[in-house]
VOTI-406274 format. One record per residue: residue in three letters; x, y, z of N, C-alpha, C, O in turn. Coordinates in steps of 0.2 Angstrom, whole numbers, plus 5000, padded with zeros to 4 digits. Example, Ala and Ser with C-alpha at 12.3 -4.5 7.8 and 13.67 -1.06 7.14 Angstrom:
<mikols>
ALA506649725039506249785039506649845039507149835042SER506449895035506849955036506450005039506750065040
</mikols>
This chain:
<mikols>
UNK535654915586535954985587536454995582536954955581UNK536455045580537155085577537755105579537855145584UNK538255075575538855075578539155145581539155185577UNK539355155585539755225585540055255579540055315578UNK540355205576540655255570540355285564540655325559UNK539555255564539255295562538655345563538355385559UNK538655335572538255375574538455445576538055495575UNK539155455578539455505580539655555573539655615574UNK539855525568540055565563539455605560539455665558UNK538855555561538155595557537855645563537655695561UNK537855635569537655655573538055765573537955815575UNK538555735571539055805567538855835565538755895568UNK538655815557538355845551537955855552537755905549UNK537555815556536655835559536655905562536255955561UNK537155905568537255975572537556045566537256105567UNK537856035562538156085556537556075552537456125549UNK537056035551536456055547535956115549535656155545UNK536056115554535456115560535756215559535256255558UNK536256245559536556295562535956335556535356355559UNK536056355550535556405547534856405548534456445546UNK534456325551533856335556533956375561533456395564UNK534356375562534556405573534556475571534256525574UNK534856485567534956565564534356595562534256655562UNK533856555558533356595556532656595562532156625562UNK532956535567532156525574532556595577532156635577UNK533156605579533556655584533456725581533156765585UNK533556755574533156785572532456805572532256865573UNK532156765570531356745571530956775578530356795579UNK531356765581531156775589531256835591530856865595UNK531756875589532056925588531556985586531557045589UNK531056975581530657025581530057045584529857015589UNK529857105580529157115584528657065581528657015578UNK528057105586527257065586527057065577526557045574UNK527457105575526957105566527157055562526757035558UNK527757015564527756955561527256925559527056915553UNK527256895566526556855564525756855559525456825555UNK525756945562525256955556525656945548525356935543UNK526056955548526456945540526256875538525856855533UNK526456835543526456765543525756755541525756725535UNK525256755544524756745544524256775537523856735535UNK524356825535523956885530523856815524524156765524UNK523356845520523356825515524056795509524356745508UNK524256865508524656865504525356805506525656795502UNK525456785511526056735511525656675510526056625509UNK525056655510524656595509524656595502524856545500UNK524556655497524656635490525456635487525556605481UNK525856655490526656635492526756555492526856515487UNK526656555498526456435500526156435494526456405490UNK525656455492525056395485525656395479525756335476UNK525956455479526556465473526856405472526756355470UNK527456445477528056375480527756295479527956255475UNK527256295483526956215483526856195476527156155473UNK526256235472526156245465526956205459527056155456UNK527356275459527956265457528256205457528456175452UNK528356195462528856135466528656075460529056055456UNK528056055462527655985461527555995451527655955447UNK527356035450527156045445528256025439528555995434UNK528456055442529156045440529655965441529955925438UNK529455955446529455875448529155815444529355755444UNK528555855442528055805439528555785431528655735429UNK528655875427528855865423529355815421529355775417UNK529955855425530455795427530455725426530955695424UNK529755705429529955635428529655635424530155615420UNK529155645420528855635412529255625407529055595403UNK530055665407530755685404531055625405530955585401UNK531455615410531655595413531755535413532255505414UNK531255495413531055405415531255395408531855385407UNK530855395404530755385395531755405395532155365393UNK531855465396532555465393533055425396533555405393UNK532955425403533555365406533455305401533955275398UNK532755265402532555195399532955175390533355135387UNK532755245389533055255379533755235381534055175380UNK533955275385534755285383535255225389535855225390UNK534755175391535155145396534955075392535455035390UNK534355045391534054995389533854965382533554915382UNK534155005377533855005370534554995367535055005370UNK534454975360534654975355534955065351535155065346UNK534955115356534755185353535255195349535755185353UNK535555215341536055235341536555275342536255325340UNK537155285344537555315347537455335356537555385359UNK537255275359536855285367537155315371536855355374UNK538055295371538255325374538455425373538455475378UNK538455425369538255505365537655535371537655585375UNK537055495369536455535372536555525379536255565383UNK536855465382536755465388537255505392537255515398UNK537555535389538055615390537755665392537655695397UNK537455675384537155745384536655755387536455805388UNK536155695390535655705392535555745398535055785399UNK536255715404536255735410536855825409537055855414UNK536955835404537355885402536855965403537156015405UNK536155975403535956055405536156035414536356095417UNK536256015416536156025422536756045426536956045432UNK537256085420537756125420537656195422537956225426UNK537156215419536956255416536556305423536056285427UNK536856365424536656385432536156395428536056375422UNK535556415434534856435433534756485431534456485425UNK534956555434534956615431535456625426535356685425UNK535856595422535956605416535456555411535256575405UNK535156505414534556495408534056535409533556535405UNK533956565413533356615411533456665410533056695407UNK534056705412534156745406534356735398534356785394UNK534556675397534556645392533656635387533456655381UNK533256615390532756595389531956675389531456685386UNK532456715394532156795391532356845386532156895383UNK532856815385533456835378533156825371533056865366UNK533156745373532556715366531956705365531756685360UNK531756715370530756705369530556785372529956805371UNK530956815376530756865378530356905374530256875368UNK529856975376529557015371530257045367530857035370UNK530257075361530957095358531557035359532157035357UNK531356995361532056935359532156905353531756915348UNK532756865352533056845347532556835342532356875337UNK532156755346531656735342531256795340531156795334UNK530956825342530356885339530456915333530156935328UNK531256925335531656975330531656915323531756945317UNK531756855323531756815317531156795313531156785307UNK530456815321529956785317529656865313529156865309UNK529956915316529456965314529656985307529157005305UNK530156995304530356995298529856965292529356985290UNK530156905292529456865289529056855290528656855286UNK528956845293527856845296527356875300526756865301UNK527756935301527657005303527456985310527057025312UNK527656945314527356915323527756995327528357015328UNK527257015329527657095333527357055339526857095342UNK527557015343527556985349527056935351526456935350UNK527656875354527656825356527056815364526756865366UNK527056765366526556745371527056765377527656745377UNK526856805381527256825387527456765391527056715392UNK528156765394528456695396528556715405528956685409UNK528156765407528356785415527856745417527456725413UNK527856725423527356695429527456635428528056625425UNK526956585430527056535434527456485425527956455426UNK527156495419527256465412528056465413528456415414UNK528256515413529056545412529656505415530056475413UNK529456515422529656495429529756405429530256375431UNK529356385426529056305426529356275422529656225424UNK529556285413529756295409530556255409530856205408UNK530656355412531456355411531756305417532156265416UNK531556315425531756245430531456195427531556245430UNK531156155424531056085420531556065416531856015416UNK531856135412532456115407533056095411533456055409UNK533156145417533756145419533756095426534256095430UNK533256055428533256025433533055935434533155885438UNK532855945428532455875425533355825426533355775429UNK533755845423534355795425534555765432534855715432UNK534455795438534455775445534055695443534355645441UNK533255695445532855655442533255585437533255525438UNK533555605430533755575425534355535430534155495433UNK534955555430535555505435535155475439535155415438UNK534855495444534455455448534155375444534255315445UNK533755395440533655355435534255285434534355235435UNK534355345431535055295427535255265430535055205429UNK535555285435535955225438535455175443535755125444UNK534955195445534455135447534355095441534355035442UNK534255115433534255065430535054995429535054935428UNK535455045431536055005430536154955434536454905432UNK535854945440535954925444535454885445535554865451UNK534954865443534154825442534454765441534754765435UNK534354715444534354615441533854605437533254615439UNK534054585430533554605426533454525425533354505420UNK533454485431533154415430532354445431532154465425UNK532154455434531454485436531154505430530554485428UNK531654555426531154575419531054525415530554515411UNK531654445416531554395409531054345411530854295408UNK530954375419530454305421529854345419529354315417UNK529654425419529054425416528954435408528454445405UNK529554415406529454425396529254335397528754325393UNK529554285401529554225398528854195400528654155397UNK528454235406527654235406527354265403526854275407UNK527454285396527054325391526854375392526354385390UNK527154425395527154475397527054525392526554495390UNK527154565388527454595384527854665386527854695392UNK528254695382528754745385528254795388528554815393UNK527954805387527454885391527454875397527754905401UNK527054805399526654765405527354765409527554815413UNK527754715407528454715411528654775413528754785419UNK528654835408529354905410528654925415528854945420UNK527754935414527354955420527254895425526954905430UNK527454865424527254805431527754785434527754785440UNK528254785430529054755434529654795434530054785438UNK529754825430530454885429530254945435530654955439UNK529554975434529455045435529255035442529255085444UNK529154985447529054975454529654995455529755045458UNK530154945452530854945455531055015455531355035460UNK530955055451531155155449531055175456531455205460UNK530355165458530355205464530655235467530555295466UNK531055225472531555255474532055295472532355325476UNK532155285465532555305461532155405460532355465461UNK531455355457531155445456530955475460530855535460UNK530755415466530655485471531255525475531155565479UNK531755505474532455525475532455595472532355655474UNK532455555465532655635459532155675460532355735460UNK531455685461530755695461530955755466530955815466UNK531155705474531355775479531755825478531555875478UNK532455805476532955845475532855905469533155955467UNK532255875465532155935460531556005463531456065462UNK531155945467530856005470531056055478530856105481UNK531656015479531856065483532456105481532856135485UNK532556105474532956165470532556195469532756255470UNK531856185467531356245465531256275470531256335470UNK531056245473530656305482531356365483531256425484UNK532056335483532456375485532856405479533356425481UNK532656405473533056445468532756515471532456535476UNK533156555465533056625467533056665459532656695456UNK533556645459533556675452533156655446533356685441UNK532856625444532356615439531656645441531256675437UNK531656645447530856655449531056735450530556775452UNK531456755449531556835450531556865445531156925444UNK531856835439532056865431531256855428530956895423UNK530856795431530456795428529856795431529356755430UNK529756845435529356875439528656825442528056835442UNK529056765445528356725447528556735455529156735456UNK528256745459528056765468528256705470527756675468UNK528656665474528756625480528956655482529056715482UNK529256575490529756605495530456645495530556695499UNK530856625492531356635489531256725488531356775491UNK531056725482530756805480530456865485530556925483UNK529956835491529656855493530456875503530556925506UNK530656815502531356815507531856885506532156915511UNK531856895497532556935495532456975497532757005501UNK531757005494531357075496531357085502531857115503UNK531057055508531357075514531957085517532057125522UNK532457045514533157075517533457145511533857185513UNK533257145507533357215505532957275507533157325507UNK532157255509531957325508531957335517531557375519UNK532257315519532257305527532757315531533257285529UNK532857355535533557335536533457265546533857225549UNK532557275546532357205550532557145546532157135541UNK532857115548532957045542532456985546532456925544UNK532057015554531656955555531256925550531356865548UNK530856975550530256965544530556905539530156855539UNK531056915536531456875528531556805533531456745531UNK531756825543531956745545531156705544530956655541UNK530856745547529956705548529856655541529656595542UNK529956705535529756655529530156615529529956555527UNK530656605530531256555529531156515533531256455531UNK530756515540530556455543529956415541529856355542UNK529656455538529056415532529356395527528856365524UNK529856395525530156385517530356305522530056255521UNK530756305527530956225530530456205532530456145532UNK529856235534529056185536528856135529528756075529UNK528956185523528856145518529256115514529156075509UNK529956135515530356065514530356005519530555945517UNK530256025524530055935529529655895523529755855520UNK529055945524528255895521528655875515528555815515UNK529055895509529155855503529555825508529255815513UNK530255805510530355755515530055705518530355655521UNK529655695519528855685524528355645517528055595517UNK528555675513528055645506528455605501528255575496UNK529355625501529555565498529655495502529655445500UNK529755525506529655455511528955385511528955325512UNK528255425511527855385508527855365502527555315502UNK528055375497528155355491528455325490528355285485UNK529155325494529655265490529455225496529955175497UNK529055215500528955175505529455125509530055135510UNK529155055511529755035516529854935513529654885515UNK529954965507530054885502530654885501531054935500UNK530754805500531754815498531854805491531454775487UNK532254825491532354825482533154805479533354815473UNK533354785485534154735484533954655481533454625481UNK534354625478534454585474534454525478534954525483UNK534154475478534354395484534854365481535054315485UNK535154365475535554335474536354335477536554355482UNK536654305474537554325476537854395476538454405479UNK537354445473537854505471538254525465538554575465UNK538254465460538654465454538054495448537554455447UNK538054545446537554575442537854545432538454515431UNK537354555429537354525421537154605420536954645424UNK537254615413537054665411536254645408536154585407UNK535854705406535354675404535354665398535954685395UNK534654635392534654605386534554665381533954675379UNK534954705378534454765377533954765371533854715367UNK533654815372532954795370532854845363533054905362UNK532554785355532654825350532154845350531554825353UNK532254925347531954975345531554985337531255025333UNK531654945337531354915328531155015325531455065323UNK530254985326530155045321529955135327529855185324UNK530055125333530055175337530955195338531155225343UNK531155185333531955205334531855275331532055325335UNK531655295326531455375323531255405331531655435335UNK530655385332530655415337530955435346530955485350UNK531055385345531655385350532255445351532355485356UNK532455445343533055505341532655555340532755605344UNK532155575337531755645339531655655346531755715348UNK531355615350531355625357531855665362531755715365UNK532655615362533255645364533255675361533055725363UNK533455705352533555775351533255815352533455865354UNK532555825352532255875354532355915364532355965367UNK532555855365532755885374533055915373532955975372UNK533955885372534455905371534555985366534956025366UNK534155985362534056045358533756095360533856155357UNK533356095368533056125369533356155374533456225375UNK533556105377533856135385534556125387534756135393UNK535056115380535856125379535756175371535856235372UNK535556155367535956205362535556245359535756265353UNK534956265361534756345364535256385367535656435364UNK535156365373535956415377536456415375536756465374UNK536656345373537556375372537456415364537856465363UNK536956405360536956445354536956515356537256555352UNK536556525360536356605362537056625367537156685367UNK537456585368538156605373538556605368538956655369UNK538556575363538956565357539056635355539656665355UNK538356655354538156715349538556785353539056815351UNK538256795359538556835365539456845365539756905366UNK539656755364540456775363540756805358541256835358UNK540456795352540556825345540556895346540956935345UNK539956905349539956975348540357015354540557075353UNK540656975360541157015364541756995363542157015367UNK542056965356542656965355542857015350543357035349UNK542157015347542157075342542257145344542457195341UNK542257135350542157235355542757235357542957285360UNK543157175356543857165360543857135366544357145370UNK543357105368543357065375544057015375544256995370UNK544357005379544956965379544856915386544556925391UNK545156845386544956795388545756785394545856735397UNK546256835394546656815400546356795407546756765411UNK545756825409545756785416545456695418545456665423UNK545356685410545156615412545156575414544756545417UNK545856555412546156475416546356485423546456435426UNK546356555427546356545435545656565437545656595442UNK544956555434544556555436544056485434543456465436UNK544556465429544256395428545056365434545356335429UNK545256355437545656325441545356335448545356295452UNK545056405451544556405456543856365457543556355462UNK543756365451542956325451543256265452543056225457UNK543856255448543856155452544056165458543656145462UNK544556195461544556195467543956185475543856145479UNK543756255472543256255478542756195476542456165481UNK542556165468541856105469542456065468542256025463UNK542956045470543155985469543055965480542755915483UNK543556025482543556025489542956005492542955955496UNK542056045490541456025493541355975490540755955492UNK541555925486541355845482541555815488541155795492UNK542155815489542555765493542155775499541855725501UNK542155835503541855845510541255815512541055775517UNK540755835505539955815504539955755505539555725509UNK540355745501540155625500540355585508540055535510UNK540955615510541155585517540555585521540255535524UNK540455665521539955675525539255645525538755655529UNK539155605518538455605517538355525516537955495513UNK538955495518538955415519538655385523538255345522UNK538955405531538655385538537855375538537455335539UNK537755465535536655475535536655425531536355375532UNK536955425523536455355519536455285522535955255522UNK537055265525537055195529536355205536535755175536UNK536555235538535955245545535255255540534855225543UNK535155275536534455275532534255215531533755185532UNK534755175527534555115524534655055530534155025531UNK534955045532535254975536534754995542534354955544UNK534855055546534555065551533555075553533255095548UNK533455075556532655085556532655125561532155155559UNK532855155567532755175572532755275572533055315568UNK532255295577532155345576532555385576532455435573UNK533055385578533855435577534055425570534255475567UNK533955365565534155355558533855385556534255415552UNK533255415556532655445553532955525554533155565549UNK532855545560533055595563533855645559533855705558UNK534255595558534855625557534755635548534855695544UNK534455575546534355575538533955635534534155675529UNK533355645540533255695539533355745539533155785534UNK533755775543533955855545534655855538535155895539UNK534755805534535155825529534755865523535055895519UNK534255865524534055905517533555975520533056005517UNK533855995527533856055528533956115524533556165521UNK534756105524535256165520534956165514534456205513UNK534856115509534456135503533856135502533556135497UNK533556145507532656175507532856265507532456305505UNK533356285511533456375511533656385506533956345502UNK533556465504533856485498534556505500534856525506UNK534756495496535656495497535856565500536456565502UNK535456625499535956695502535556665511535756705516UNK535156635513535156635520535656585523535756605529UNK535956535520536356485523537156535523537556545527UNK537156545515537756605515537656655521538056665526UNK537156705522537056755529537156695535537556715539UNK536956635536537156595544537756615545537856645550UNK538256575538538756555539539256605542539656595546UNK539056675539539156745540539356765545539956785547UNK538656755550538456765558538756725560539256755563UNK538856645561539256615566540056615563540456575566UNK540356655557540956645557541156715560541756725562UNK540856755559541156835561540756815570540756875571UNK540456795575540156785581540656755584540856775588UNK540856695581540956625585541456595582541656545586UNK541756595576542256555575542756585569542856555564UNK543056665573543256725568543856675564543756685558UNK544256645566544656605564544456585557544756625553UNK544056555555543956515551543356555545543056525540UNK543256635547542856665544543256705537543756735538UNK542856685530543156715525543856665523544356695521UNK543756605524544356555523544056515517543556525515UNK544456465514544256435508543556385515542956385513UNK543756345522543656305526542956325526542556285524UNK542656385528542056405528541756385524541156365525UNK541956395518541456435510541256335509540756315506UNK541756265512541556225509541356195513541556135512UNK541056215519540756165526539856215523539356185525UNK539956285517539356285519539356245512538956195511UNK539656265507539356185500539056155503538456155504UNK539556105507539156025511538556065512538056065507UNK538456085517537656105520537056125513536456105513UNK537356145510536856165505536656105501536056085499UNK537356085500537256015494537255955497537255905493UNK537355935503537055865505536655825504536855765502UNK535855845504535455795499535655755495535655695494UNK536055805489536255775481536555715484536355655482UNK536955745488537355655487537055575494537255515494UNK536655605499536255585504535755525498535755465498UNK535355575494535155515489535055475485534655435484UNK535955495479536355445477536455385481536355325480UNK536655425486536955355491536455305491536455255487UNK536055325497535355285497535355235492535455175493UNK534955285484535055235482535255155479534955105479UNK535955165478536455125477536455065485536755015484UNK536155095491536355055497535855025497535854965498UNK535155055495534554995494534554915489534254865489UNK535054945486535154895479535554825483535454775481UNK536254855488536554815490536254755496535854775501UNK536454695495535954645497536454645506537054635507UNK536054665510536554675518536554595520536854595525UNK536454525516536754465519537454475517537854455521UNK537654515510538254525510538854525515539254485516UNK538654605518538954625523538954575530539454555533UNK538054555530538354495537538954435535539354405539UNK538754425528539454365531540054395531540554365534UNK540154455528540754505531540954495536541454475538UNK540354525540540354525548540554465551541154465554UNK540154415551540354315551541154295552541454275557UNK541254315545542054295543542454365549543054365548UNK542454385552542854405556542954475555543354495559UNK542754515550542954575548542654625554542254595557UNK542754685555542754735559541854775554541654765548UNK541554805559541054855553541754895549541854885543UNK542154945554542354985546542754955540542854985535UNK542954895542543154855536542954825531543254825525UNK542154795534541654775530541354855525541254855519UNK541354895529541054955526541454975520541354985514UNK542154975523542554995515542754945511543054965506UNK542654885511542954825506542154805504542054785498UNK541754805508540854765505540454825504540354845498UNK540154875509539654915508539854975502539454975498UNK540255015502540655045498540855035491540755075486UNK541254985489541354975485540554945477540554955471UNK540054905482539454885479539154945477538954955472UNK539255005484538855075481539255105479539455145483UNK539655115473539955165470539555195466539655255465UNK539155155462538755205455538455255459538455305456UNK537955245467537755315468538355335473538255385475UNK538755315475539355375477539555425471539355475471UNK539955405466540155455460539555465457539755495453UNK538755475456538355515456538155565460537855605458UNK538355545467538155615471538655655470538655715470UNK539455615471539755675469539855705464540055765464UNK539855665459539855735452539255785454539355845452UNK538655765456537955805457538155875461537955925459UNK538555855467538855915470539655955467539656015467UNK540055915466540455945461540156005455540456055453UNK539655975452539556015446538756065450538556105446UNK538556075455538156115458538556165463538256215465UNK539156155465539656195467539956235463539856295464UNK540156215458540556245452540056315449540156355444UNK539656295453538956355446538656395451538456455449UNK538656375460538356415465538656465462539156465458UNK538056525465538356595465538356645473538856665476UNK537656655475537356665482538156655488538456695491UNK538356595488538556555494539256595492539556625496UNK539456575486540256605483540356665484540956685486UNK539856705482539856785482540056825490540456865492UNK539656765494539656805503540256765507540456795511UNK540356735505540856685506541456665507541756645511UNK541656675498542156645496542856695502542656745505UNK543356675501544156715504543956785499543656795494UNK544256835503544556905498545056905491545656895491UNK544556915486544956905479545056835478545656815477UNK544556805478544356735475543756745472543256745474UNK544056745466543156745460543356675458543956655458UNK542656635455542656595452542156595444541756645443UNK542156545441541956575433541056595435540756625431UNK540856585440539956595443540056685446539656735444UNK540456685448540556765450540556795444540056825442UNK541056795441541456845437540756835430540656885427UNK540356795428539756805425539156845429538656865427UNK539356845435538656885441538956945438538656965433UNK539556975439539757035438539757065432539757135432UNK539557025426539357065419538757045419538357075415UNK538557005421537656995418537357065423536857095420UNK537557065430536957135433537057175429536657215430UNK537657195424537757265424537357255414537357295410UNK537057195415536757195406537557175400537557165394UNK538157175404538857155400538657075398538857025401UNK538257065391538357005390538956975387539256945391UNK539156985382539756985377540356955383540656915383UNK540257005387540956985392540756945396541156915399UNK539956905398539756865401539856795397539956735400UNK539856805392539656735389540256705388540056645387UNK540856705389541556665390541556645396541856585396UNK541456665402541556615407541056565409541056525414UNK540356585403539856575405539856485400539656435403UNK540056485394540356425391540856385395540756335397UNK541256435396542056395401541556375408541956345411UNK541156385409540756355417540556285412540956235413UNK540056285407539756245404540356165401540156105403UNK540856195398541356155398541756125403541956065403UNK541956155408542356115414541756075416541756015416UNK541256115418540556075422540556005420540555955424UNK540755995412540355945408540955875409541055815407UNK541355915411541955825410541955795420542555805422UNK541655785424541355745426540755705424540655645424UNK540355745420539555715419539955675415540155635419UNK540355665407540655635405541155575407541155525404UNK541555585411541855525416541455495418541455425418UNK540855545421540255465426540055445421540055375421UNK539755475414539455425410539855385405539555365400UNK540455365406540955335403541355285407541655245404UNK541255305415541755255418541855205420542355185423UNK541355175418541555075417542055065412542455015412UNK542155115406542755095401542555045398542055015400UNK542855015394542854955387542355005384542155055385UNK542254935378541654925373540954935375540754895379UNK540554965373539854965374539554925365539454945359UNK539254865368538954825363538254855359537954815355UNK538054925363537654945361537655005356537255025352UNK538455025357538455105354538655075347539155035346UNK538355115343538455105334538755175332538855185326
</mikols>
């Protein structure tokens, strides 16, 4: 059985997960008999094909991205690694709806690029980038890094006796990284793999700009054209049916094998691996990502601030709205990773159907799209808990909720890696569980604790939805105050806070990719 002290804390967050399900079944029930027909018709079955379509189709890419670029930049010879292993996980600053309006900006009909190509080669219009192409695309660019950390830090943390016993049984490098390296990934990509597909199910803003029909879009529409918002609860209860099943399906996939080290726990770094004549390629590889899915946009935001300081845009409200984005994502970092320790220990250490139970209902909140958990929070702070409604306290119990998983997964897993004889002999020598937990369990799992929280750190800092409905009276953050000139078409005045997001975002991702400090024997 599990201890108290980590039953009762999860059993919390499990209760706080639970509230914007309760709000949209309570709603749900609420309506009339046409529901069901909505529910049922055609048209929400090619809705589900979308979303399902979308989801997997984006995950897939992710990992095809993803695996290859963690391996280059964690395991090779590459030069300047550490450089790439920065920039790699750096789009994932980058809110969603600002890359697709970035991305109809320059590929659009009439966008940058048309206008470059039409001059000389007379192209009077590009291949249309709306529907499923567009949507797939643009989330691949901006999502693919969830997936990539995951990665990484599972490679970091890999006992690479294993790979030299199969180099020393003639293995060769391919056989090994598919026989011996890429089992061990598992859990690492089906980790990243879910967490990417259930930001696609629940974005909004990409699939909106760039006219592909899911749940999310199909959700918005009913609470705007309605003033019934059952209808908008009903899909949202189908939007969590099919976030269980990927729940439900990363669970089969990373299956129930351990993946902790039998040794003492003293790790070696691995042998890195020369890249002789695929080194060219290697470097076109990461530049072409990073070219694609970092300096595109900042070029096109570059371009936008040029031309808004040219008009007289001026840059006084910055530093107090780059001082509230750290605040509110520094506040939901901290709350998230506490809260997402207990569920990671009961997932791994525990087997029992309550571990399963609580672990799961963490990746609730981020299966809804974000203006439904922001409307919960709404209903039970202005219902039930007027105190606390429209407070900094609200705006960052709903982050947790929202961003849970991120760090629920990191945790994981980093706790799969750690060898639990450890802990028992903790236990043995006379240590208390919470002492074992902060001086042995804790400490082993740091590479996915400081991965989930920068993951929530930097996905707080960029919400828009939750900030907007939410935040205290006369609290903008650099995510708002870009919502407020991009509706009105204000790019030029959009693209400064819209960099300055880009930039604060980025010095976590840098710390994490930096934090062991010294020399790296790899970086030339």
């Amino acid at each position: 059985m599990p201890p108290p002290a980590l039953i009762v804390p999860a059993l919390v967050v499990a209760v706080v997960m639970m509230l914007p399900l309760a709000y949209l079944v309570m709603r749900a029930t609420e309506s009339d008999a046409g529901v069901m027909n909505l529910i049922l018709r055609e048209r929400t079955a090619v809705v589900f094909r979308n979303s399902v379509l979308l989801a997997g189709a984006v995950a897939l890419a992710g990992i095809l991205i993803a695996v290859p670029l963690a391996w280059i930049t964690t395991r090779t010879d590459l030069p300047f690694r550490r450089f790439w292993n920065v920039v790699a996980g750096l789009p994932l600053v980058i809110p969603s709806y600002v890359g697709a309006l970035v991305v109809v900006a320059a590929f659009g009909p009439r966008g940058l690029v048309q206008g470059w190509l039409e001059g000389p080669f007379g192209v009077e219009r590009l291949p249309s980038i709306y529907g499923f192409a567009g949507a797939w695309a643009t989330l691949t660019l901006f999502t693919y890094p969830y997936t990539y950390m995951s990665v990484r830090a599972a490679l970091e943390g890999l006992d690479p006796s294993l790979e030299d016993a199969s180099l020393c049984l003639g293995r060769g490098r391919w056989r090994t990284f598919f026989g011996c390296i890429l089992p061990q990934l598992r859990p690492a990509i089906a980790a990243g793999a879910l967490l990417t597909a259930l930001y696609t199910i629940s974005d909004f803003g990409v699939v909106t700009l760039l006219r592909y029909d899911v749940f999310t879009r199909a959700i918005y529409v009913q609470y705007r054209s309605s003033f019934d918002r059952s209808t908008a609860a009903a899909l949202g209860v189908l939007l969590v049916v099919l976030a269980i099943g990927l729940v439900v399906a990363e669970g089969w996939v990373r299956g129930r094998a351990r993946y902790h080290s039998v040794g003492s726990g003293i790790r070696r770094g691995a042998r890195p691996v020369a890249l002789g004549r695929w080194r060219l390629p290697a470097l076109l590889f990461c530049g072409s990502v990073a070219l694609v899915s970092l300096g595109v946009p900042i070029g096109i935001l570059l371009y936008w601030v040029v031309r808004g300081l040219s008009g007289g845009e001026g840059l006084e409200r910055l530093p107090a709205l780059i001082g509230n984005s750290f605040l509110a994502g520094g506040l939901a970092a901290v709350v998230t990773t506490l809260a997402a320790l207990p569920l990671a220990i009961l997932a791994v250490r525990y087997r029992g159907r309550l571990s399963r139970l609580a672990a799961g209902m963490s990746y609730l909140g981020y299966a809804l799209p974000a203006i439904v958990v922001a409307l919960a929070f709404v209903y039970f702070g202005a219902n039930h808990a007027p105190w606390i409604y429209q407070t900094m306290a609200l705006l960052v119990i709903a982050y947790a909720v929202r961003f849970l998983p991120q760090a629920v997964g990191a945790q994981r897993l980093s706790l799969l890696q750690v060898n639990p004889r450890l802990e028992e002999a903790s236990r043995s020598l006379g240590s208390t569980p919470a002492r074992t937990l902060a001086r042995i369990t804790v400490p082993l799992a740091r590479p996915g604790v400081l991965t989930g929280t920068a993951l929530v750190l930097l996905t707080a800092m960029k919400d828009l939805p939750i900030t907007l409905i939410l935040a205290p009276i006369g609290f903008s953050t650099l995510a708002t105050e870009m919502w407020q000139y991009t509706s009105t078409g204000s790019y030029g005045r959009a693209a400064a806070p819209a960099l300055a997001l880009v930039l604060v975002s980025a010095i976590p991702s840098v710390w994490l990719a930096t934090r062991r400090g010294g020399s790296d024997p790899l970086e030339t």
